[in-house]
N, C-alpha and C positions, 0 to 999 in steps of 0.2 A: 472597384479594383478587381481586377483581372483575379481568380484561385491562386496561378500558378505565382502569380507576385503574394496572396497573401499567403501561402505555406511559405513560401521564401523569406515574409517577415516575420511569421512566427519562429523557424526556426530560427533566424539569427537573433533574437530575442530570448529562445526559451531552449535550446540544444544541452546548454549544461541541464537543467532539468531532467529531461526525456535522458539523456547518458545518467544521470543520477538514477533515477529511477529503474532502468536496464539491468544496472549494475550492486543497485540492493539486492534481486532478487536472482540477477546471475552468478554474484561472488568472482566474475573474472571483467577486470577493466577493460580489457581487448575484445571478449567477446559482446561486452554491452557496446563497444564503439561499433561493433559490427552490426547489431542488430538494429541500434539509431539509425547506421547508416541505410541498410535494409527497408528500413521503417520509410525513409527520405524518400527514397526511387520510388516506394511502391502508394508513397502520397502523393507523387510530380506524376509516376505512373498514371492513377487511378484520378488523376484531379477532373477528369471531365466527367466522370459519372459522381462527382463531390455531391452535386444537386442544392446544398445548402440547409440541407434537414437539420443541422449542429451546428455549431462553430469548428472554425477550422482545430483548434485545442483539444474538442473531443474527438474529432473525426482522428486527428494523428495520434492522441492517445490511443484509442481504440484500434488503430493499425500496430500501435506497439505493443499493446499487452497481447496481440495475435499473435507477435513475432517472438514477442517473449517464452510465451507458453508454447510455441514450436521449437526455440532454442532448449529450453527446460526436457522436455522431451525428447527430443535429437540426443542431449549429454546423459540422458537418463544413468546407463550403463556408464557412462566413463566420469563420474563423479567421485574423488577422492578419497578413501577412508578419513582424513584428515579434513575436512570442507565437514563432515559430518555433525562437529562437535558433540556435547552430552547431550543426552536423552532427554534425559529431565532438567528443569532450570530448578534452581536451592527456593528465590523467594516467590511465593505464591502472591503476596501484596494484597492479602484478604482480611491478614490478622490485623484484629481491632476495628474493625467497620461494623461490625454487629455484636450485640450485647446477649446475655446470653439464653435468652428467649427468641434470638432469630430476628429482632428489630433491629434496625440502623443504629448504631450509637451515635447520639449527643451530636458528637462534633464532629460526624463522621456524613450526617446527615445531606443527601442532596439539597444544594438552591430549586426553588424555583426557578427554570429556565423561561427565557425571554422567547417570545413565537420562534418554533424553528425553520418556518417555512422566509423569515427573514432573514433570518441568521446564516441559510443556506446560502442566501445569494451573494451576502456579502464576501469578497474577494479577500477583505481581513480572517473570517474563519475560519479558510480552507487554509491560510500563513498558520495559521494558530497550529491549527490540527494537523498540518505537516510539524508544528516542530515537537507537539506532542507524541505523532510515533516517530521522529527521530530520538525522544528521549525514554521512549521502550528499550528495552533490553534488544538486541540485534537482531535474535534469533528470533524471538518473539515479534516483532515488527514484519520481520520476513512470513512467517506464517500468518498472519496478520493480512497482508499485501497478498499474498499466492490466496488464499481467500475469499475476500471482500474486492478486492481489487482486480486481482487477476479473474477471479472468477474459479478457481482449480475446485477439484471435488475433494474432501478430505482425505479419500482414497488414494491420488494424487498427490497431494501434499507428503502423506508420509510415504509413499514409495520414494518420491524426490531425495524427504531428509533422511529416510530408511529409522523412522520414529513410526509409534504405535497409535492408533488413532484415539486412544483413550489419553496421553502426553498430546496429540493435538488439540483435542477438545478441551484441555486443560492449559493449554498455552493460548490457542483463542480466545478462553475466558479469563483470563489475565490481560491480555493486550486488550479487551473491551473493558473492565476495569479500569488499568491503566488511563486508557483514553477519558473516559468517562470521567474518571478522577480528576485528568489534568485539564480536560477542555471546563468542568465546574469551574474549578479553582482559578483558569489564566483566561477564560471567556465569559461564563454565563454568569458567574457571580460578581462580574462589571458593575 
């Protein structure tokens, strides 16, 4: 199948997505529709130097988190006092995991996980792990994503939320928490 028909099938398969995802990390619906769309031309644009090093999934991914992080950037200055929220989040989601020697507690204990170089491939635990950081805290998800996902430097992250890097490094190790916790509990301990 021809590139130009297979980004044609992806997206009409996977656009709510790719807008889902724009629009966590943009905070404006119209502007993630823009940037999807952006994203679109410049797959149909660039489809002939595709080559097929990826799948077509990662290649548009990786054309959007480009777009993204230039949209981020462009709104730098025009980001709302109010889009800010607080600084600090109230629950850290630490207490009671370790006992008071600095060991795991009891019940707090990680599973043994299952090979993860399996568990990567499969298509059910990237479901999982999407709905694990949708059930992070918003703000913490979003740094989380600007991150590991986007790629931003933590430098970046907090000029974006106008938070301090020591509340970043503190909100990333919550959302890795977080994760770690829910992917145990709804994945690995299967």
């Amino acid at each position: 199948m021809p590139i130009d028909e297979q980004i044609h099938e992806f997206v009409g398969a996977r656009r709510a997505d790719l807008v889902r995802f724009a629009a966590l990390q943009l905070r404006d619906p119209a502007l993630a529709e823009d940037v999807v769309q952006e994203t679109l031309i410049a797959a149909m644009q660039g489809a002939a130097e595709f080559g097929h090093r990826s799948s077509v999934k990662t290649w548009v991914y990786s054309i959007l988190k480009r777009k993204v992080i230039d949209a981020l950037r462009t709104r730098r200055q025009e980001v709302p006092v109010s889009q800010l929220g607080a600084a600090v989040e109230d629950d850290d989601g630490c207490e009671g995991l370790f006992d008071q020697r600095g060991f795991w507690a009891t019940e707090h204990r990680p599973h043994r996980w299952a090979d993860p170089e399996d568990s990567l491939e499969q298509q059910q635990f990237w479901q999982v792990f999407e709905a694990c950081l949708d059930h992070l805290p918003e703000r913490t998800s979003r740094v989380f994503m600007m991150r590991e996902l986007l790629g931003l430097e933590v430098s970046e992250i907090c000029q974006e939320l106008a938070i301090v890097t020591s509340n970043c490094w503190v909100i990333l190790h919550r959302a890795r928490m977080g994760l770690r916790r829910c992917l145990d509990e709804t994945w690995f301990a299967r």
